[in-house]
Every structure is written in C-alpha cells, then in structure tokens.
N, CA, C and O atoms as a GROMACS GRO file, in nm:
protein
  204
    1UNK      N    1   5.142   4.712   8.222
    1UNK     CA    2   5.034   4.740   8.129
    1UNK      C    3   4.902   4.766   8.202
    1UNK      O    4   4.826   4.857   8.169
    2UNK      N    5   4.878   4.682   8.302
    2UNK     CA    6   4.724   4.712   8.382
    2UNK      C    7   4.724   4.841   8.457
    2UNK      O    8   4.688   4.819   8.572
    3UNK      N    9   4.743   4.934   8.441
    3UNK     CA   10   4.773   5.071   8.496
    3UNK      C   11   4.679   5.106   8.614
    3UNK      O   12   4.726   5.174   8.706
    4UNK      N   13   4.563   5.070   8.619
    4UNK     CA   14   4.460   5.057   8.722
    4UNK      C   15   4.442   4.925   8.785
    4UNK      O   16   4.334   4.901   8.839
    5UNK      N   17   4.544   4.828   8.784
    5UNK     CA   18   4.537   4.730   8.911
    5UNK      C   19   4.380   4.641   8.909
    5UNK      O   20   4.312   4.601   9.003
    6UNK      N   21   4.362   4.635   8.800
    6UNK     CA   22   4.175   4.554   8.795
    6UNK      C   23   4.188   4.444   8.748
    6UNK      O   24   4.084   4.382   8.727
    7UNK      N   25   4.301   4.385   8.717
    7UNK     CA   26   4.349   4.219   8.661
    7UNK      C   27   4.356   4.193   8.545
    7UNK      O   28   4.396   4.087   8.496
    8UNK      N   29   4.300   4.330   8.467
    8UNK     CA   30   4.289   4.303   8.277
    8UNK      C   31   4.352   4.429   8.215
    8UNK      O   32   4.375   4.526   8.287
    9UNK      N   33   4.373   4.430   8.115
    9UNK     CA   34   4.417   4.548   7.988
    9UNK      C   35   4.303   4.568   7.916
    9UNK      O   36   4.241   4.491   7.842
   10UNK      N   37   4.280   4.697   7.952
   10UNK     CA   38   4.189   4.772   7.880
   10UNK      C   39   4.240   4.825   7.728
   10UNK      O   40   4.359   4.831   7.694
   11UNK      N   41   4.124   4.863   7.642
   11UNK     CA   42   4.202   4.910   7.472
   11UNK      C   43   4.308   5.034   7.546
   11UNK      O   44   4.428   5.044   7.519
   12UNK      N   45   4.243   5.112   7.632
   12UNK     CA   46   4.321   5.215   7.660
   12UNK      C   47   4.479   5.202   7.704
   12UNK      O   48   4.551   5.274   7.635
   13UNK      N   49   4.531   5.147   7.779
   13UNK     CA   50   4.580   5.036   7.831
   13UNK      C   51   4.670   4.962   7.776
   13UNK      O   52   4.774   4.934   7.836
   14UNK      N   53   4.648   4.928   7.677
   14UNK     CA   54   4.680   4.816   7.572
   14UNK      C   55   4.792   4.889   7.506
   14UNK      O   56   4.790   5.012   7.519
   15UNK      N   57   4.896   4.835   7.433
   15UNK     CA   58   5.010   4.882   7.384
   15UNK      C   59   4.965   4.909   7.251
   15UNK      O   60   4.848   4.875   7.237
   16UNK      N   61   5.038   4.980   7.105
   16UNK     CA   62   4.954   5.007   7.030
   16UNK      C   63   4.962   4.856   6.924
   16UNK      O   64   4.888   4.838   6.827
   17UNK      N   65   5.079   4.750   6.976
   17UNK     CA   66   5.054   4.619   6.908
   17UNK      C   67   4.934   4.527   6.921
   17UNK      O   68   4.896   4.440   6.843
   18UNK      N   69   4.873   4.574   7.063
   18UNK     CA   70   4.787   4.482   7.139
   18UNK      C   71   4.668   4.554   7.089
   18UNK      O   72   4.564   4.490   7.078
   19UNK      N   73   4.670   4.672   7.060
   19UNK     CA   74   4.535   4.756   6.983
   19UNK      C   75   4.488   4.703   6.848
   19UNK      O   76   4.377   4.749   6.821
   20UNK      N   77   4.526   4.637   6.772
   20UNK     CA   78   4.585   4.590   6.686
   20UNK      C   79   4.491   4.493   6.620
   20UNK      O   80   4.434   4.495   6.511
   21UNK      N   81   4.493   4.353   6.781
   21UNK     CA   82   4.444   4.295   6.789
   21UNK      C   83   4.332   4.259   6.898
   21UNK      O   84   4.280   4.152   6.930
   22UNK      N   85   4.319   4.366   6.936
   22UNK     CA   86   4.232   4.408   7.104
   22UNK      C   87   4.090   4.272   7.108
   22UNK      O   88   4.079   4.173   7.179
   23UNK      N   89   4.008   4.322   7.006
   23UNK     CA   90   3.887   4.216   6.975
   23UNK      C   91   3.885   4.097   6.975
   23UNK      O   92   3.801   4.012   7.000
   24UNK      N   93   4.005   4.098   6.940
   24UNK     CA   94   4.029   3.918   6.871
   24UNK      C   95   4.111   3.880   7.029
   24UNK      O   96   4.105   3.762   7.063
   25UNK      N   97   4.165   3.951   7.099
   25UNK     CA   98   4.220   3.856   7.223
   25UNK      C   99   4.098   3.897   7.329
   25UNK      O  100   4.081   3.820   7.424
   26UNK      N  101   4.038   3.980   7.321
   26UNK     CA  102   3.929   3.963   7.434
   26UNK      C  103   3.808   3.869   7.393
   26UNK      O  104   3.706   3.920   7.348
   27UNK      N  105   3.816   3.773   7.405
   27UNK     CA  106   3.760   3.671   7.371
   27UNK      C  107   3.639   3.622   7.437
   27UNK      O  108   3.588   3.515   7.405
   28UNK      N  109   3.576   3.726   7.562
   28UNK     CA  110   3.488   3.720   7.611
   28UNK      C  111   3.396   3.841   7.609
   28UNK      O  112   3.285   3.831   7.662
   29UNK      N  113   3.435   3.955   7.552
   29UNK     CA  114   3.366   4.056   7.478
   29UNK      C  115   3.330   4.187   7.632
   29UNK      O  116   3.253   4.283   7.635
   30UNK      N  117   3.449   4.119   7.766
   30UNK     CA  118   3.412   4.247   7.864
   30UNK      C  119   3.489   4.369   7.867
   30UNK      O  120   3.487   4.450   7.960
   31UNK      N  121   3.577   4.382   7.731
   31UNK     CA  122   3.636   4.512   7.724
   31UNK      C  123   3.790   4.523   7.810
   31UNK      O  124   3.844   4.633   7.823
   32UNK      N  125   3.824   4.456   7.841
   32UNK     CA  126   3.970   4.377   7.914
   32UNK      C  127   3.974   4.249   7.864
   32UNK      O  128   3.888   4.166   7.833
   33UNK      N  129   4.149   4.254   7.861
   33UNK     CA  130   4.177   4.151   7.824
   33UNK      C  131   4.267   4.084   7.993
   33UNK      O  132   4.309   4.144   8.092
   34UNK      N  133   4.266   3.957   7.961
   34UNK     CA  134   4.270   3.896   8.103
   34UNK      C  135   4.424   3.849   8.059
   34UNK      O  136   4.474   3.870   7.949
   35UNK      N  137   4.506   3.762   8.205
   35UNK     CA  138   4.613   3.678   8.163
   35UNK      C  139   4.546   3.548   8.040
   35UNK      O  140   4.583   3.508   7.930
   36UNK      N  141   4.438   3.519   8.129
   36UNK     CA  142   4.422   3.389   8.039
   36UNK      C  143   4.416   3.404   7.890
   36UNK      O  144   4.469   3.337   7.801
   37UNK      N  145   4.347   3.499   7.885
   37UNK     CA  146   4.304   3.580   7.722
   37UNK      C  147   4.397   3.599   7.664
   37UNK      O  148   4.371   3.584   7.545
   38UNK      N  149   4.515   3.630   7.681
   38UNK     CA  150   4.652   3.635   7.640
   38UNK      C  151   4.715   3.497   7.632
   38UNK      O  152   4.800   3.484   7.544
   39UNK      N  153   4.690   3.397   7.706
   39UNK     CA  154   4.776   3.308   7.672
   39UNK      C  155   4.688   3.214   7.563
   39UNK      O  156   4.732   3.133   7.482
   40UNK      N  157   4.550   3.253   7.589
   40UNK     CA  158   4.498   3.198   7.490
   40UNK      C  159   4.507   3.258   7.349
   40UNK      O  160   4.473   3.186   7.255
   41UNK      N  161   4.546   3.367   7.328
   41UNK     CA  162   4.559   3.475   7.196
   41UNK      C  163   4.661   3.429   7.156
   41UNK      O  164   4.659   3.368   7.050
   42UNK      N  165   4.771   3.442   7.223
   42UNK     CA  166   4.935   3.425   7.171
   42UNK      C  167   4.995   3.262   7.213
   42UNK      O  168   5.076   3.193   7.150
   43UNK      N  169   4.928   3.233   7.334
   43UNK     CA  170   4.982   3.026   7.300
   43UNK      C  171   5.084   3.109   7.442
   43UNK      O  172   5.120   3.222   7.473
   44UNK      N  173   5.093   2.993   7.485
   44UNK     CA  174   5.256   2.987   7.573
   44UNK      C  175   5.363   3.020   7.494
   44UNK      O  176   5.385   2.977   7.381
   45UNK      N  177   5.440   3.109   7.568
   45UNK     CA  178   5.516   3.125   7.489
   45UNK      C  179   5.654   3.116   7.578
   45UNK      O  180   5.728   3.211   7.605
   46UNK      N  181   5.666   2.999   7.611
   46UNK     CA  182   5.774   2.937   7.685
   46UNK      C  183   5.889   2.873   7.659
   46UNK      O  184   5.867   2.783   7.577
   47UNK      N  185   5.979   2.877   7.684
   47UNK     CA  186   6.080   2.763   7.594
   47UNK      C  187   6.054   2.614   7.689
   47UNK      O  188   6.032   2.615   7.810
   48UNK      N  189   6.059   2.529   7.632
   48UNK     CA  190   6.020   2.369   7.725
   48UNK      C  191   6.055   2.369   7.853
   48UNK      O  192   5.971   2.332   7.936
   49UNK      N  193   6.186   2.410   7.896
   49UNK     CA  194   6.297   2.346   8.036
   49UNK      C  195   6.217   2.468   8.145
   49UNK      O  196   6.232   2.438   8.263
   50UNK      N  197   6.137   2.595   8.123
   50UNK     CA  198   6.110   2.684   8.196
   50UNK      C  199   6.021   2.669   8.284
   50UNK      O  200   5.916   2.610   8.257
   51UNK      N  201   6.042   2.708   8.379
   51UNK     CA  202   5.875   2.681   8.499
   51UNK      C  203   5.847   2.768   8.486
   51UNK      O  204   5.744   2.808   8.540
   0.00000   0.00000   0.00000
C-alpha cells in the first residue's frame, strides 16, 4: 500500500475501503496514515496465541 516508501498511506494510496474512512484513521490530521494509526483505527487484530 505505501507505494512511495515514506512509512504512511496517503488518500491516494489508500485502498478504496480505507478511503472510506481516511479522516477518521488519520488521527493526527498529516495526510498519511501511519502503522500506529491503523492499529489504533481497527484495534489489533490478532488472534491471542500469535506473536
């Protein structure tokens, strides 16, 4: 998804599910969305036993 290698997803970037909700997971308003921003948007999404 980061197509330019800069550490975030841009709207451009962004899949058209993640467009969706682009605003609401960039949660710091710099126009990329980060890993953290994602795990903070969607939660872990891990099953328990996984590292």
């Amino acid at each position: 998804m980061d197509r330019n290698g800069d550490g975030g997803i841009s709207e451009e970037e962004a899949p058209a599910r993640m467009k969706e909700n682009f605003k609401r997971l960039d949660r710091n308003g710099d126009g990329k969305i980060t890993r953290e921003e994602l795990r903070e948007g969607f939660g872990q999404r891990r099953p328990p036993n996984a590292p």
